[in-house]
C-alpha positions in Angstrom: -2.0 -17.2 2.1 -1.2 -17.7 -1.6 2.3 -16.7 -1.0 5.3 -17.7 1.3 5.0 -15.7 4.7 8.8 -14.7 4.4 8.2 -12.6 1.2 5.2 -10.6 2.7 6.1 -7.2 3.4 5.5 -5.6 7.0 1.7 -4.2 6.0 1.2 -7.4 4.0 1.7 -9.8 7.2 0.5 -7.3 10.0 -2.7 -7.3 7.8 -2.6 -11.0 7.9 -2.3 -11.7 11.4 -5.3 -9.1 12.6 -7.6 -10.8 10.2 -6.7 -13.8 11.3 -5.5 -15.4 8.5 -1.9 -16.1 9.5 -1.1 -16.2 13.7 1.7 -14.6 15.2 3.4 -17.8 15.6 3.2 -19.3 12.4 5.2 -15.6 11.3 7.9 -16.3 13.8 7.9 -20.0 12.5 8.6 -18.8 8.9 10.8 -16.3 10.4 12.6 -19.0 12.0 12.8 -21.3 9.2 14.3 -18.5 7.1 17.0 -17.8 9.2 18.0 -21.3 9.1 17.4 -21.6 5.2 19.6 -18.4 4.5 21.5 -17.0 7.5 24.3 -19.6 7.1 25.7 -17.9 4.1 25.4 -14.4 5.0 26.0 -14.1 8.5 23.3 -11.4 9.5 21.3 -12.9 12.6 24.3 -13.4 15.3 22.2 -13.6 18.4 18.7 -15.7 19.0 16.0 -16.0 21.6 13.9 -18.8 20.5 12.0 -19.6 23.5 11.7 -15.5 24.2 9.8 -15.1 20.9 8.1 -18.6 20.9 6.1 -16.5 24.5 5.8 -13.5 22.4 4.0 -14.7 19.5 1.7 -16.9 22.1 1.0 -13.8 23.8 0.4 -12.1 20.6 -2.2 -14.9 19.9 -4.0 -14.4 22.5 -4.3 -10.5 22.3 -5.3 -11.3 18.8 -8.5 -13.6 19.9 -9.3 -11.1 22.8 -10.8 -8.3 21.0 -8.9 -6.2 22.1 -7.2 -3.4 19.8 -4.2 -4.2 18.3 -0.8 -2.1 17.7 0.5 -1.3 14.8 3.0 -3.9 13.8 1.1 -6.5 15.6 2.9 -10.2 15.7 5.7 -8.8 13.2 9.1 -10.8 13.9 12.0 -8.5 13.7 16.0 -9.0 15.3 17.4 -6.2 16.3 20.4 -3.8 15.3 23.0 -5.1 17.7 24.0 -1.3 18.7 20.6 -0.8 20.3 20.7 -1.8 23.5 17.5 -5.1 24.0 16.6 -6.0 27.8 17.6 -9.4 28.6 19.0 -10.1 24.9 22.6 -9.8 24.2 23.9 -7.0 23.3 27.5 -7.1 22.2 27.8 -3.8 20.3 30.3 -5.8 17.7 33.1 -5.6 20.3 34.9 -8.5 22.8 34.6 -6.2 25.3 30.7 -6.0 25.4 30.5 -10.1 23.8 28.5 -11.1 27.0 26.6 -7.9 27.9 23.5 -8.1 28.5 21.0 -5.3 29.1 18.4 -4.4 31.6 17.2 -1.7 29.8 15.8 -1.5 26.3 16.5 1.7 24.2 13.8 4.1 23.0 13.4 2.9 19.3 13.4 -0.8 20.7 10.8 -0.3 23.5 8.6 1.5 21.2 9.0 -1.4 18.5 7.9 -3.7 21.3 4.8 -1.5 22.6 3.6 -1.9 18.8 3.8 -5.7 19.0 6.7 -6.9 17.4 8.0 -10.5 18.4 11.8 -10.0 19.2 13.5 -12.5 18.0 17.6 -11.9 18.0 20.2 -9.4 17.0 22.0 -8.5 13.8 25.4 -8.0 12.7 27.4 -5.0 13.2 30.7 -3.1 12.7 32.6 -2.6 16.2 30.8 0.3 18.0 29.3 1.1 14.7 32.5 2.6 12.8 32.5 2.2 9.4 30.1 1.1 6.5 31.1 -2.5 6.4 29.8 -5.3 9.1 32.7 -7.3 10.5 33.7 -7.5 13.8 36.3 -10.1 15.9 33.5 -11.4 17.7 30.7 -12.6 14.9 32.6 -12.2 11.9 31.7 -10.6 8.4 28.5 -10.0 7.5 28.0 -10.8 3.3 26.4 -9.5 0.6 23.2 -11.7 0.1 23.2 -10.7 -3.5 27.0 -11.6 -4.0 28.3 -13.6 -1.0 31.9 -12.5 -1.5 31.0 -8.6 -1.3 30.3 -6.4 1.8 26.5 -5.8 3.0 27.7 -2.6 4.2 27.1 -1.4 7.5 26.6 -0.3 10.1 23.2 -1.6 9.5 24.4 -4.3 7.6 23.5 -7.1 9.1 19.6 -5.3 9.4 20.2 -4.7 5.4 21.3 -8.5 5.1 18.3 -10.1 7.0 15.5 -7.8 5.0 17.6 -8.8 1.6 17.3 -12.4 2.2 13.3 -12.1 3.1 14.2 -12.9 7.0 12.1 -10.1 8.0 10.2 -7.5 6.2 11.3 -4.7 8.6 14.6 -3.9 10.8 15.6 -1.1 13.1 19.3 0.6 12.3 21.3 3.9 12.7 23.1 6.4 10.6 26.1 8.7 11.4 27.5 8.5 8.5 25.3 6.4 6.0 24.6 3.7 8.2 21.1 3.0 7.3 21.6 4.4 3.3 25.3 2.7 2.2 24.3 -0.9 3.6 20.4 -0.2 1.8 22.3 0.7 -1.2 24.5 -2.2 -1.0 21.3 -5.0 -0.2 18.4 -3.1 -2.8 16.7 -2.0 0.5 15.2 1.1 1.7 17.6 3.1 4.1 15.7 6.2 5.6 17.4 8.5 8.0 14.4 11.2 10.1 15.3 14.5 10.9 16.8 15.3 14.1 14.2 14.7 16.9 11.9 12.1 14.8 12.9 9.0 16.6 14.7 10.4 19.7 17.9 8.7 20.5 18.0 7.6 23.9 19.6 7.2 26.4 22.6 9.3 25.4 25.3 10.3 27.4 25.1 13.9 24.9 21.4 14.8 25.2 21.9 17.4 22.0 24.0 15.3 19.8 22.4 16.0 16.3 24.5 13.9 13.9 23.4 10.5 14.8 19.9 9.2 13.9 17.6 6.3 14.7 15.7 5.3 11.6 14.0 2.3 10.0 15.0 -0.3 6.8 12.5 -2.3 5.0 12.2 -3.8 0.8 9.4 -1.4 0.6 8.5 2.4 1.4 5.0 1.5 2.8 6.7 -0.3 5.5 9.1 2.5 6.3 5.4 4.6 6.7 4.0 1.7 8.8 7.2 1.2 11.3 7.2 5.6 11.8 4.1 5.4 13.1 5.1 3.1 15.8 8.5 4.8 16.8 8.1 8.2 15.6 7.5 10.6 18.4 9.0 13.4 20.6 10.2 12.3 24.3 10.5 14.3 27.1 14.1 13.2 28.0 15.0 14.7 24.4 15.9 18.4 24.0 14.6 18.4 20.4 11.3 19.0 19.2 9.2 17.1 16.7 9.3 18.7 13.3 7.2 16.6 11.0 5.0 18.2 8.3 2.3 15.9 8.0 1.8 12.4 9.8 3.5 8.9 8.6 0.2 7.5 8.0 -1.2 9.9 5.5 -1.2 8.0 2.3 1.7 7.6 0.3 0.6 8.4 -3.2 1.6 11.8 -4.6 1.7 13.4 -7.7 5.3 14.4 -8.7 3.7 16.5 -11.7 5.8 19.8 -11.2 8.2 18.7 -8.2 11.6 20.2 -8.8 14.8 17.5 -8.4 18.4 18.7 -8.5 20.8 16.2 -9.3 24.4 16.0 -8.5 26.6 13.2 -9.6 29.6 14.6 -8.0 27.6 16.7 -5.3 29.2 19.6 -6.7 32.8 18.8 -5.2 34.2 16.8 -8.0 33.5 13.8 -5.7 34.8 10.2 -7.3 32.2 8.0 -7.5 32.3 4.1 -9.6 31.5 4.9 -13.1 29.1 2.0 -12.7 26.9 3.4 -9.8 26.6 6.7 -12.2 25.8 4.5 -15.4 22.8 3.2 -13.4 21.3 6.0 -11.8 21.4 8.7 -14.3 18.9 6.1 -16.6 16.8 6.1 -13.8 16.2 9.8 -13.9 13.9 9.7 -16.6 11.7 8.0 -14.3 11.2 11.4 -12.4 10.7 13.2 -15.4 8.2 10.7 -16.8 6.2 11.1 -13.1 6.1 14.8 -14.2 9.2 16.0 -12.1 11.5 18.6 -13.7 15.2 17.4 -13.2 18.4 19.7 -13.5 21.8 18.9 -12.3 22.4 21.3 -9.5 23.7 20.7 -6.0 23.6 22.7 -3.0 27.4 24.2 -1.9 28.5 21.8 0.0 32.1 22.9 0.8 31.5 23.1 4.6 30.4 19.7 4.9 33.2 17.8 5.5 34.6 20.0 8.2 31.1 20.3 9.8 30.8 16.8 9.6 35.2 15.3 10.6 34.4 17.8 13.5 31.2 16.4 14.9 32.1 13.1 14.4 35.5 13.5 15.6 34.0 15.0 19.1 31.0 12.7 19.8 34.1 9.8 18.8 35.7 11.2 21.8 32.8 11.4 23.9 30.9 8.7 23.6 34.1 6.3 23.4 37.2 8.0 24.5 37.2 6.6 28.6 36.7 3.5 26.7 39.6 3.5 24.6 41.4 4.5 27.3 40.9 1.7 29.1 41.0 -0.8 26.6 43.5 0.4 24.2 44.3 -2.1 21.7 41.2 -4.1 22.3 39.0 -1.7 19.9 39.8 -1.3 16.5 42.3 0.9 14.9 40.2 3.3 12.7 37.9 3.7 16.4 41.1 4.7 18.1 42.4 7.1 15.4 39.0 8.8 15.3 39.3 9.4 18.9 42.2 10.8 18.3 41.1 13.3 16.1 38.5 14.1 18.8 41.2 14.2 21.3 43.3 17.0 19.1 40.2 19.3 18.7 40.9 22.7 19.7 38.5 25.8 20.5 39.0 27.1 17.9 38.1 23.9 16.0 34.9 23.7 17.3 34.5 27.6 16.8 35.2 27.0 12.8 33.3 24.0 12.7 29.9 26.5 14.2 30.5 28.8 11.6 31.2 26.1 9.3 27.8 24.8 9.7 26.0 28.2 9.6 27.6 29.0 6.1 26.4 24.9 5.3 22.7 25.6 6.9 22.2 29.0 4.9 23.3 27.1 1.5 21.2 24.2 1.9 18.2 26.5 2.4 19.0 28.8 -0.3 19.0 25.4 -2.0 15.8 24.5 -1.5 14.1 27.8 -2.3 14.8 26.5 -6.4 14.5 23.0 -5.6 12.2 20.5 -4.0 14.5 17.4 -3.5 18.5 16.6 -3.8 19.3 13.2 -5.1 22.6 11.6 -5.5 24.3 8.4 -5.5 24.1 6.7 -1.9 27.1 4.9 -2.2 30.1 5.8 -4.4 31.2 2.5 -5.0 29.8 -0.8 -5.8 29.5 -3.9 -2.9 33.1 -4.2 -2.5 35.4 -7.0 -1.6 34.1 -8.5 1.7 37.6 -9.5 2.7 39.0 -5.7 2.7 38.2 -3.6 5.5 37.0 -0.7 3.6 37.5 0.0 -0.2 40.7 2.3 -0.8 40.3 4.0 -4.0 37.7 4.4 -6.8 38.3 6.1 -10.5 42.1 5.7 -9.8 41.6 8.3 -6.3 42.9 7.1 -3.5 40.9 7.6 0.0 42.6 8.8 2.7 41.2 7.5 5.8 38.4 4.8 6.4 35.6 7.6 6.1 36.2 8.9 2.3 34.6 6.4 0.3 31.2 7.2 2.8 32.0 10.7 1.4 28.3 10.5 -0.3 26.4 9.9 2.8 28.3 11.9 5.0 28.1 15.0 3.6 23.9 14.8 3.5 24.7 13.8 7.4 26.7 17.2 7.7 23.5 18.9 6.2 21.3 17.5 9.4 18.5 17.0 6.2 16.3 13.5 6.0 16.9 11.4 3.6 16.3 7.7 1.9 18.7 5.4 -0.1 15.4 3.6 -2.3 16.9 0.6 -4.8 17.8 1.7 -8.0 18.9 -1.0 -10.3 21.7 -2.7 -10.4 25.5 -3.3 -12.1 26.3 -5.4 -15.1 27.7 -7.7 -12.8 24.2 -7.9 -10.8 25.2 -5.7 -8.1 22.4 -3.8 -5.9 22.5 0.2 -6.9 20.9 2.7 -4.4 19.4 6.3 -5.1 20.0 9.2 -2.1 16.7 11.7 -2.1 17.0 14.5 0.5 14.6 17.0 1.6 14.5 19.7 4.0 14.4 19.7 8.1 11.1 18.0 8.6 9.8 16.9 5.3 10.0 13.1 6.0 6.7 12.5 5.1 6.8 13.8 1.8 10.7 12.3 1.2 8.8 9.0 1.6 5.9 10.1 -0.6 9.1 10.9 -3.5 10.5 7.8 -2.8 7.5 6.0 -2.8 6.7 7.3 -6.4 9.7 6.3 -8.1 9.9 2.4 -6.0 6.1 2.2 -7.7 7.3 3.3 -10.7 10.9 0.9 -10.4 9.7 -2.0 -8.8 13.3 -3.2 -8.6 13.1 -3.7 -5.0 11.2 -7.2 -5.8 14.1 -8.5 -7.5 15.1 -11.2 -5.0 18.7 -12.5 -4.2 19.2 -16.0 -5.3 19.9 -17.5 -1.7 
């Protein structure tokens, strides 16, 4: 191979290894050596099965030599979002209470990731139980910013975000509540794609119709978002939802944008506060659309429901999923866990009643939406890479956030939507900071989201601008 096996992208090294040009072990070997080369600095890669994956890529081997046919990501190394549950790896969840778990079980996405070859190799970095968009925890530490190592990766896929930055791996597994898989993407010039409900089926689950949460996919390029859906996407039985994709993830990516209609909102039509920075960058990058042949108008659906519809939600599957928990450990969990449990705790019926109709009102606006419009972008992040010492940033433009969730504001009002959408690298700050662009779509229209997104990262390119690690 002409160039180093770390900066091949998923398609690039799968492609490798079934023509037999690379083998599945001398991927993990370069995987490996990465890890050494770059993890010290950024703290992604917390857990590691050496002698595990060192079996798996020999098995791969062999499967490779036998003739047989070969699954779609085929000898890809990959670690694992440390929230998603890997049978016989350590799984700590980012809390001292879970520090030596260890599963029996995998969890849909991963057991589908390992049915389509990939060579498990470890676990990532992540926030306590998920909560919050920045990676720090009391049992691994912080997770940093491989393009500034004294700013936040983001999370909760931020240690995923870290590992695909630093050309660890090519492709990562994550999760987004509340702009899990697009802040940290934002923050590391990744791609961050959250399906629609029902995609990638999120099991087990103590709440078999819990709807906010998704199970999605990070990589440096769009193809190998397409490549790694076709591998986990899929309905299950177990799941009360159905499978709404238009199209399939492996019809080719290439699409003509002459025509396509793009709303922009800077604000999101709320007045939001968002770094005057993170707008400078994005709104040059428009012309790219128009350029493609894209019309672009600023317009935003009415989003004035969205942050009840989505406090609510959160607030009760907080309770559910983690209240007995908290209960029992108290003090042990973090304090912005606890006081979101609270909030779940205080719900009334008539809470949840508003919060319905709430999201009725949302649902008919976001479809009126889309009868002018084709696809909503907006700024994935509001603010820049922050401070990596801080817990969360606390202001931006001179406003002051109230709670640990405002300055997600931009991701979690798409979340409240229930729409798929994709934080793609956008360019970056003066100061050399990663920028991310949010494209939405409507319920089911993944595969052409990717096919948008896919247009302007041709067009961009600036996911191949490397950290210097």
């Amino acid at each position: 191979m002409s160039a180093a096996l770390h900066e091949l992208s998923a398609v690039e090294l799968t492609g490798a290894i079934r023509r037999r040009e690379v083998s599945a072990r001398e991927a993990l070997d370069a995987h490996v050596a990465r890890i050494d080369a770059v993890n010290g600095p950024i703290n992604a890669v917390i857990t590691e099965d050496r002698e595990g994956a060192a079996a798996l890529a020999a098995a791969a081997d062999r499967l490779t030599t036998s003739g047989a046919d070969l699954p779609p990501l085929h000898g890809l190394p990959m670690t694992h979002k440390d929230t998603h549950n890997t049978r016989g790896l350590r799984t700590t969840q980012g809390s001292a209470i879970f520090k030596d778990f260890v599963p029996t079980f995998d969890d849909l996405i991963i057991g589908r990731l390992k049915k389509a070859g990939v060579v498990t190799t470890g676990k990532t970095n992540v926030p306590e139980f998920a909560a919050g968009s920045h990676t720090f925890n009391e049992v691994f530490g912080t997770t940093l910013n491989p393009y500034d190592t004294s700013r936040s990766a983001g999370g909760s896929s931020g240690g995923v975000a870290a590992s695909i930055a630093a050309r660890i791996q090519p492709l990562g597994d994550g999760s987004d509540m509340g702009g899990s898989l697009r802040i940290p993407a934002s923050f590391c010039n990744v791609v961050g794609y959250r399906p629609s409900i029902g995609v990638v089926p999120s099991l087990p689950t103590r709440n078999a119709w819990a709807w906010l949460s998704r199970h999605g996919l990070m990589a440096r390029d769009v193809e190998d978002i397409a490549l790694g859906m076709t591998a986990i996407a899929g309905p299950d039985p177990a799941s009360p939802f159905g499978y709404p994709i238009t199209g399939s993830f492996a019809d080719p990516l290439q699409r003509d944008l002459t025509g396509l209609r793009i709303g922009w909102s800077p604000d999101f039509g709320l007045g939001m506060p968002v770094d005057r920075e993170v707008l400078r960058v994005l709104e040059v990058q428009l012309q790219v659309f128009t350029d493609l042949g894209a019309t672009v108008e600023e317009a935003a659906p009415d989003l004035r429901d969205a942050d009840q519809v989505f406090g609510t939600t959160r607030a009760f599957d907080f309770v559910l999923g983690l209240g007995e928990l908290a209960a029992k450990h108290g003090d042990a969990i973090k304090p912005e866990i606890r006081w979101n449990i609270e909030q779940g705790r205080k719900l009334t019926a008539q809470d949840l009643v508003d919060a319905a109709l709430a999201r009725t009102r949302l649902d008919t606006s976001v479809r009126r939406y889309f009868g002018r419009y084709d696809v909503f972008a907006s700024p994935a992040a509001q603010v820049l890479p922050f401070d990596a010492a801080s817990r969360y940033p606390t202001s931006v433009n001179g406003v002051d956030f109230a709670t640990y969730l405002d300055w997600m504001r931009s991701a979690c009002l798409v979340s409240a939507t229930g729409l798929p959408a994709v934080s793609v690298p956008a360019g970056f700050s003066e100061g050399g900071l990663p920028v991310g662009l949010q494209l939405a779509m409507p319920h089911g229209s993944d595969v052409g989201l990717l096919q948008v997104a896919y247009a302007f990262e041709q067009a961009t390119g600036w996911a191949k601008r490397a950290p210097a690690l």
